[in-house]
C-alpha positions in Angstrom: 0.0 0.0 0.0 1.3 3.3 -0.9 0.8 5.1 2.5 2.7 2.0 4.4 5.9 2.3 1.9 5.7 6.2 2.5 5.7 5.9 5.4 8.7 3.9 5.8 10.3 6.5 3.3 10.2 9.5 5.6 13.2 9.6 8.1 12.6 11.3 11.7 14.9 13.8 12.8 14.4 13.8 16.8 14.7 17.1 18.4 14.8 19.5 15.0 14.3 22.1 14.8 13.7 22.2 18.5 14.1 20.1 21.4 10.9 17.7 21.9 9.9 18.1 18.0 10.4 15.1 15.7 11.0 16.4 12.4 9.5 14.5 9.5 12.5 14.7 6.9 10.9 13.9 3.4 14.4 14.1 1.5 14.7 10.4 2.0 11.0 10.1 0.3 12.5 12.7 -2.1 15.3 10.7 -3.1 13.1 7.5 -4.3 12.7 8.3 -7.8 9.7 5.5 -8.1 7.9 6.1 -4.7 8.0 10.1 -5.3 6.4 9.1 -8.9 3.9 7.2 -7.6 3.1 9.9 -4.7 2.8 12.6 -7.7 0.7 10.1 -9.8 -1.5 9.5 -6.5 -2.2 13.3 -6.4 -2.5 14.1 -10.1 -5.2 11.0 -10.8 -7.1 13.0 -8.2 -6.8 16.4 -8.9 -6.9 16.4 -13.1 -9.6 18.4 -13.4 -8.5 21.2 -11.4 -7.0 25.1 -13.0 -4.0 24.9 -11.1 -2.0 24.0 -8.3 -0.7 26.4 -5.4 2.0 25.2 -3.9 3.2 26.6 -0.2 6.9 27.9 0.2 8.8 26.2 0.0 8.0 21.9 0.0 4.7 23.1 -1.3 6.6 23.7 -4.7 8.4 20.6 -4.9 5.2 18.9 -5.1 2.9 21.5 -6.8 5.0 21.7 -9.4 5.5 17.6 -10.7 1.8 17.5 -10.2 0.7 20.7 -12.5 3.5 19.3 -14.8 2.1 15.8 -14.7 -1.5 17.2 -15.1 -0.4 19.5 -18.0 -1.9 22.5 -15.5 -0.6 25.8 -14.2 1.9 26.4 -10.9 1.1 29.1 -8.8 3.6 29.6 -5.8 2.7 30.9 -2.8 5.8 32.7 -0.9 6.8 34.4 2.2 6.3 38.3 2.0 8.9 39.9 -0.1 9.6 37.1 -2.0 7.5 37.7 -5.2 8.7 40.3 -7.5 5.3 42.0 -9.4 1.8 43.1 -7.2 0.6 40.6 -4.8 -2.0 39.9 -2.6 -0.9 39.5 1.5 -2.6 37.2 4.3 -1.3 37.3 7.9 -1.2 34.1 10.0 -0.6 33.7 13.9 3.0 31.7 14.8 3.5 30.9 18.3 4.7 34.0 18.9 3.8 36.7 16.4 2.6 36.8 13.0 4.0 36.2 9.4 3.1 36.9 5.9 2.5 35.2 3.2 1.7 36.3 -0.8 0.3 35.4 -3.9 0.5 37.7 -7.4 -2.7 39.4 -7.7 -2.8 37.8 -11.4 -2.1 34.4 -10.4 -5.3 33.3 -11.7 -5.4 35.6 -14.8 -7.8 34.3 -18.3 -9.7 31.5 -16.3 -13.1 32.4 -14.9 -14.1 30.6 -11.7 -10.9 29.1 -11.5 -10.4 25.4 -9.5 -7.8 25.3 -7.6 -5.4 22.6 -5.4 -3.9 23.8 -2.6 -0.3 21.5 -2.1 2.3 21.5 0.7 4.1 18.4 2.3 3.1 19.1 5.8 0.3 19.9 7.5 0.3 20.6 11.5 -1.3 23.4 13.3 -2.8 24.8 9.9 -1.8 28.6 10.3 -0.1 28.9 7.0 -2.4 26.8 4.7 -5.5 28.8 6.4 -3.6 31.9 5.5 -3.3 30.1 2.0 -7.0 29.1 1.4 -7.9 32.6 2.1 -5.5 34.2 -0.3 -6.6 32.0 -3.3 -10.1 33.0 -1.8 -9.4 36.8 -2.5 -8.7 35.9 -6.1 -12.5 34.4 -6.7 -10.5 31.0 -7.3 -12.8 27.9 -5.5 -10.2 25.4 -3.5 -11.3 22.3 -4.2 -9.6 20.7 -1.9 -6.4 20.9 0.0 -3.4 17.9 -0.2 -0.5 16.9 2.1 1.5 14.3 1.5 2.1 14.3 6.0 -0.8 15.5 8.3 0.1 15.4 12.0 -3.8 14.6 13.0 -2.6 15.5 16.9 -2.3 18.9 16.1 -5.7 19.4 14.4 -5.0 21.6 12.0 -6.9 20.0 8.8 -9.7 20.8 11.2 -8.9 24.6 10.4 -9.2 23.7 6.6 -12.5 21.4 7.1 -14.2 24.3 9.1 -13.3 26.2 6.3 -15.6 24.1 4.4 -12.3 22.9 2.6 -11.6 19.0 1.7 -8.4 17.9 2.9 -6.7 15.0 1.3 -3.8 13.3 3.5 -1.7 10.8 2.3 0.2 9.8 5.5 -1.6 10.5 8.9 0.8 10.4 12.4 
């Protein structure tokens, strides 16, 4: 089963970035040309008929962008403040302490009307970033059909953000 032999694929890092975290290091995964391929083909057989893809700085990408490839669809990243160079559209998210910022260009979604949209990053935990996310593609009239992980940490509950959100959330690997 694909979720058992990802599974096995993902390496912890114990106490990274932080004492008492165990850091779910994907670069192992990464490195398995076949199992990444058959992770991307998992997500693009579900998500063909969407627009495009948004991918989440900066893991977000590295899937995002073999799916839209794979799917023959458009990659639109979604950065850190500062980081895109023409007009954007900011959202604010809470961190543990403080706030950060994340953008999207205001034309992301140019020439499609009512575009689809998946919503990509590798990780999902306490949800601040991909809530921030959803609501930014929300500014541009794009619909989110559903947001995709490839890791949710369930203990966290931050796909509940998403759900309440009234936003599907696909998971391929659930700790």
């Amino acid at each position: 089963m694909l979720e058992e032999r990802v599974k096995k694929a993902i390496r912890d890092i114990p106490d990274f970035p932080k004492k008492g975290i165990i850091f779910k290091d994907i670069t192992t995964l990464l490195n398995k040309a076949e199992l990444f391929s058959e992770v991307i083909d998992y997500f693009a057989g579900k998500y063909k008929d969407v627009d495009f893809i948004c991918g989440i700085e900066s893991r977000g990408f590295i899937f995002g962008a073999a799916i839209a490839a794979k799917i023959k669809k458009g990659f639109v990243p979604i950065r850190k403040k500062g980081k895109l160079p023409s007009t954007t559209v900011a959202e604010k998210y809470a961190l543990e302490y403080g706030f950060d910022e994340i953008e999207i260009h205001i034309d992301a979604f140019e020439n499609v009307k009512n575009p689809k949209v998946l919503l990509i990053d590798d990780l999902i935990a306490t949800g601040g970033t991909a809530e921030a996310a959803v609501k930014l593609i929300r500014k541009l009239n794009a619909e989110v059909v559903a947001a995709a992980f490839l890791i949710e940490l369930t203990f966290l509950e931050g796909a509940d953000k998403l759900r309440n959100m009234g936003i599907n959330v696909d998971s391929l690997v659930k700790y």
